[in-house]
N, C-alpha and C positions, 0 to 999 in steps of 0.2 A: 461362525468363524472357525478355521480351523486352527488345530490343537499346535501351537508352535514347542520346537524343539530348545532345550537350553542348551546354549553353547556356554564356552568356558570364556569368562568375561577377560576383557582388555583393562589394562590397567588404569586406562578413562573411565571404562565404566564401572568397576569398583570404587572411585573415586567418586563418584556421580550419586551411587546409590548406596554405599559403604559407611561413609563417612560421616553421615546425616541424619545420628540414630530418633532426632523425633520422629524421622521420617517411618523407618519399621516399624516404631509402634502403631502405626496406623495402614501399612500396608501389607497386602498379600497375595497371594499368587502370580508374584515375579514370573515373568517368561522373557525370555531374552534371543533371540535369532540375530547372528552376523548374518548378513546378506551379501556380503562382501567387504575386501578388508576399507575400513574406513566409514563405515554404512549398517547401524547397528538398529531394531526393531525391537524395541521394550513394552513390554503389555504390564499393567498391574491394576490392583481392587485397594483406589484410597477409602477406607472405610470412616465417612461420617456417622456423628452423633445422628443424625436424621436418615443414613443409607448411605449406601456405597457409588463409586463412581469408578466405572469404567475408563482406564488414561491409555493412551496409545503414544509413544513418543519416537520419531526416527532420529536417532543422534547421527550427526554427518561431520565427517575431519574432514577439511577441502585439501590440505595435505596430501592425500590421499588422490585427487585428480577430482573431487566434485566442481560443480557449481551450480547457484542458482540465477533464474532468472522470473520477472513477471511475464505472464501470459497472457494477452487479453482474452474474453470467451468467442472471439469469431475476430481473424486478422483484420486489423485496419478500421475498425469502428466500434467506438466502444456505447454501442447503442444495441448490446447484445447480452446475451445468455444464453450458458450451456453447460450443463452437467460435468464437474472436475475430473471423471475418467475419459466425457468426451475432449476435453484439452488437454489433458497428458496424453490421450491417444494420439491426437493430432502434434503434438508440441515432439512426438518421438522421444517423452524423457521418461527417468527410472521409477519418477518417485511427483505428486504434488500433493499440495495443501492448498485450501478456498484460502482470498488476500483479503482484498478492500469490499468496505462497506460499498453499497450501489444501490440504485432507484427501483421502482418497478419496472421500469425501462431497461436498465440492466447500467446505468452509465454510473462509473466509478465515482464516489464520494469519498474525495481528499488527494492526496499522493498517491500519484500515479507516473515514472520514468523508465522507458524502456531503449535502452542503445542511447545514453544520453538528452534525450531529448522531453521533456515535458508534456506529458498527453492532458494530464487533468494535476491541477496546482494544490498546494494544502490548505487544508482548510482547519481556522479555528485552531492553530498551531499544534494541533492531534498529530499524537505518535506516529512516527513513521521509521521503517528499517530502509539504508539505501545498503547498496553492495557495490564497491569500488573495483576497479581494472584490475585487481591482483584476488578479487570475491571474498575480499573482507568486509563485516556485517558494520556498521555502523547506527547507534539507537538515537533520534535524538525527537521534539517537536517543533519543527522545521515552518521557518517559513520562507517566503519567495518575495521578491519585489524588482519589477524593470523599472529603471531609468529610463526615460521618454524624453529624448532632447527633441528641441523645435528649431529648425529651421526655416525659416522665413524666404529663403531663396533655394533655390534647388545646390547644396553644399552636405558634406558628409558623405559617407559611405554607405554602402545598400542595405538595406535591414532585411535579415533573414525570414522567412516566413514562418519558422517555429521558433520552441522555444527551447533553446538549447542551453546546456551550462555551459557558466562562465569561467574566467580563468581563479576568480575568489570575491568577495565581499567587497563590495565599495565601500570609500568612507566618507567619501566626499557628497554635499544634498545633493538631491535628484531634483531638477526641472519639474518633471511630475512621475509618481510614482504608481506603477501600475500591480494590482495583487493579486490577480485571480486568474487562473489561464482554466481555459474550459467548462469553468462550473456556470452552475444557473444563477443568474441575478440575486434570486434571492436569499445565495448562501452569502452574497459577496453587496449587498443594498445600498455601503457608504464608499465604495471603494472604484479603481476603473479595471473592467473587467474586460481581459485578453479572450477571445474567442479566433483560431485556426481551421484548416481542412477536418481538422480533428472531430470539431462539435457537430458539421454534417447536419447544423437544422440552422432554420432562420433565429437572426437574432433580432430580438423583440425592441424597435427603435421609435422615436416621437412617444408621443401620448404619453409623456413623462419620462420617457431614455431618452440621452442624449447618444450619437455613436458618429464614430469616425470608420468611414472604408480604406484603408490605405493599401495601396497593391505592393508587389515583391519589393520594388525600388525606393520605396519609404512614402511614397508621394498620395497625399491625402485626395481622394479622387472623391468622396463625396463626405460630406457634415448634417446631422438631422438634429437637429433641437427639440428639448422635450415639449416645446410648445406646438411643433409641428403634429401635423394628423400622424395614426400610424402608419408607419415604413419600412417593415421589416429587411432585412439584412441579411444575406449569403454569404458566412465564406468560404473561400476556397481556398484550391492551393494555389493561388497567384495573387489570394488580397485574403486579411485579415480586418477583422472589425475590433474596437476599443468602444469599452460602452460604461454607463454612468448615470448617475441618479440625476443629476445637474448639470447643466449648461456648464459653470461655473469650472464643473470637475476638471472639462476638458478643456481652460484655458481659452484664451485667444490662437484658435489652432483654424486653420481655414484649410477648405478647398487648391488646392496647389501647393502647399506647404507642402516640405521633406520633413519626418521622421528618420528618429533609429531610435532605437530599445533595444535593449542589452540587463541581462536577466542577472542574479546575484541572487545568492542562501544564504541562511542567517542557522543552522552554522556553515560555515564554507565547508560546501561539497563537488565542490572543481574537481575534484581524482571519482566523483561519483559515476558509473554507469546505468544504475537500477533504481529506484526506488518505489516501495510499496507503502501504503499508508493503513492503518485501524484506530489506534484508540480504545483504551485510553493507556499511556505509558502504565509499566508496572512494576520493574525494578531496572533499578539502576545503580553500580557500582557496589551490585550485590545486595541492596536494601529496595523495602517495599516505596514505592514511590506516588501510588494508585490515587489519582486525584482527578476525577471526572468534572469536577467542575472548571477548571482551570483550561480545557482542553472543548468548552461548549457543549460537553453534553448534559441534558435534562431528563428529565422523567417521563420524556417524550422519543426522545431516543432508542429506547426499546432494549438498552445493554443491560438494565439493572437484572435485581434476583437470581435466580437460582434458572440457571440453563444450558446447554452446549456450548463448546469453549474451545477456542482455537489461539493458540500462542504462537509467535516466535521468539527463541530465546537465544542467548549466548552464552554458552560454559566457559570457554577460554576463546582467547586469539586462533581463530582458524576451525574452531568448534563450533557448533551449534544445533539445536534443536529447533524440530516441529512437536508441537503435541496439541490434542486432542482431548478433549474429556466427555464423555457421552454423558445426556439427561433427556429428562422428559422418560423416561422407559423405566422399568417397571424394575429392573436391574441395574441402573445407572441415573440417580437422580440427578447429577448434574452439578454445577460448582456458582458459587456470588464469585466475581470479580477478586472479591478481597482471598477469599478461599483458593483462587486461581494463584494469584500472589503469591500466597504463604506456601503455597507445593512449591512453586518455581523456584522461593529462596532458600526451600527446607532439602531441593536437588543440589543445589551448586551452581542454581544460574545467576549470572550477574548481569548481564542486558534483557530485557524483554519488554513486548507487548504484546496487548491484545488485536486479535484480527476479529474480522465480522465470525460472529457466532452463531447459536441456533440453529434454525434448520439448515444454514449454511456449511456446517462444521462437518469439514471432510476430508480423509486424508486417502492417497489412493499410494500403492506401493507394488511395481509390478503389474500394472494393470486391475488390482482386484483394490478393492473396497477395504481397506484395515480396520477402518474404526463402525460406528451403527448411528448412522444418519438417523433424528428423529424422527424428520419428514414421513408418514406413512407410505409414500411414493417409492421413499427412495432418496438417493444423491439430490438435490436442489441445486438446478441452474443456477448459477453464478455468473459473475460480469469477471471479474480476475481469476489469476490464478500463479501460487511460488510456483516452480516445475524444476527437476533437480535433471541434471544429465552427470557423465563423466566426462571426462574431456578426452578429445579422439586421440591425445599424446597420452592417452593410458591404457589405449588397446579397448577401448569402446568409443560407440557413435556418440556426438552432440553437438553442437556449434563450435 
């Protein structure tokens, strides 16, 4: 990596690293590069009792004309993967960071919203950051539920084929309540599970699924019963399938019936445009919060110990951080969760969590590589990606 320059700090970033004196006793070799005003590059060596760890952090004012967005790893399917300089290259932005957990397959696990709309639903009420109309951060673990009214005769109004936000939280019961949009069955087993154009495979129906095909206009064009042989399910962008462990799940709902569904966040996120999902939350309202089990993950999961580590944080209103922590390497042994925590609150950040780690953990700034992927390869294909631009009302390109 090469040797960066110290510029003369902003009065954030004094604040940031100044003020925090457990923090110097364990840190050294501050380097700091403005990149532009608004857009600052902090390297430093948190030194543990067991080794040191390499941190990379990009602090960004949106003040200043940023924003962020998610990325998928290949437009319009998220059945993919691709190395995070190859989606900033492509995405045309300044700066990213690896997002959400995903399969071998490359498909997002948990929170996933891009331009409003619902690609893949949260799962297991896991951390997630969304960013609103005005690109403020919001930290919460979120979850999603459609209302599923029945209509017995062709009445009501057309049901859209994705899934969009709503205008806020209903309060009123749901007829039947739908909680999963894009995930596989088996993150979602008791629950009825929204499949759109999105998911791009057959959905697995009879031989114990029950599913409904219902096309753009709400109208249930076909019913398969878990008793039925298997029958697998297409959707598209003209019909969506509703699917369920039980007969039972999906009601007295038949063939020719009208549908509508209409979607609601718990917490209301109506003003949202983005959201990204990881797990497991870490601080909140300035204190460590870091509770894996509350959030579904096990010892199976593969987040515990000591490894590469990828945050999003929030310092103030309009502020906030990417950072990194390199391990596994011989110079940066890497951070527990809990150790992640206690840096983030020992900086000044008051929202955070954790994104997918390990060999995923990457941050690219300008096209190059900032942080040291542990991967022997190199950068690790990924399924997401945050991607930063400036906005073209500041005298640069971006949406």
């Amino acid at each position: 990596m090469k040797k960066l320059f110290i510029y003369l700090l902003t009065i954030f970033s004094i604040q940031l690293f100044f003020t925090h004196s457990a923090v110097w006793a364990n840190i050294t070799d501050l380097e700091q590069e403005t990149i532009m005003p608004g857009l600052i590059h902090h390297r430093f060596i948190k030194n543990l009792n067991r080794g040191s760890v390499i941190i990379n952090i990009l602090e960004i004012d949106t003040r200043q004309g940023f924003m962020v967005k998610p990325a998928l790893a290949q437009p319009n399917t998220i059945w993919a993967k691709a190395t995070l300089p190859e989606i900033v290259a492509r995405e045309g932005a300044i700066a990213g960071i690896n997002a959400n957990y995903f399969t071998n397959r490359g498909m997002p696990i948990g929170s996933l919203a891009i331009d409003r709309e619902w690609i893949t639903g949260p799962y297991s009420r896991r951390a997630s950051v969304s960013i609103d109309k005005e690109g403020k951060l919001h930290f919460a673990r979120p979850s999603i539920s459609g209302s599923l009214t029945v209509y017995k005769s062709e009445l009501g109004n057309s049901n859209a084929l994705s899934a969009y936000f709503p205008a806020g939280k209903k309060n009123a019961d749901f007829n039947l309540k739908v909680d999963n949009i894009n995930q596989s069955e088996k993150l979602n087993s008791n629950g009825i599970s929204f499949f759109n154009h999105w998911w791009q495979e057959q959905v697995n129906c009879g031989n114990g699924r029950a599913c409904l095909l219902v096309d753009g206009g709400g109208i249930v064009r076909t019913r398969v019963n878990t008793y039925d042989s298997a029958n697998p399910i297409q959707p598209t962008r003209t019909d969506y399938v509703l699917s369920a462990s039980s007969d039972d799940k999906l009601g007295n709902i038949f063939r020719g019936d009208k549908l509508t569904l209409t979607w609601y966040s718990d917490p209301d996120w109506s003003n949202t445009v983005h959201v990204v999902g990881g797990g497991p939350y870490l601080i909140s309202r300035g204190e460590i919060v870091l509770n894996e089990k509350i959030e579904g993950f096990t010892s199976r999961s593969g987040i515990g110990g000591v490894a590469p580590r990828t945050a999003v944080g929030m310092t103030a209103p309009g502020r906030f951080i990417w950072l990194t922590a390199d391990g596994r390497q011989k110079d940066s042994v890497g951070l527990t969760l809990w150790e992640l925590s206690a840096l983030l609150k020992e900086i000044g950040v008051i929202e955070a969590i954790n994104l997918d780690g390990g060999g995923s953990t990457t941050l690219v700034l300008n096209n190059q590589i900032i942080n040291s992927p542990s991967d022997s390869g190199g950068a690790r294909k990924v399924s997401t990606a945050l991607v930063l631009y400036k906005r073209k009302s500041f005298g640069m390109g971006g949406p």
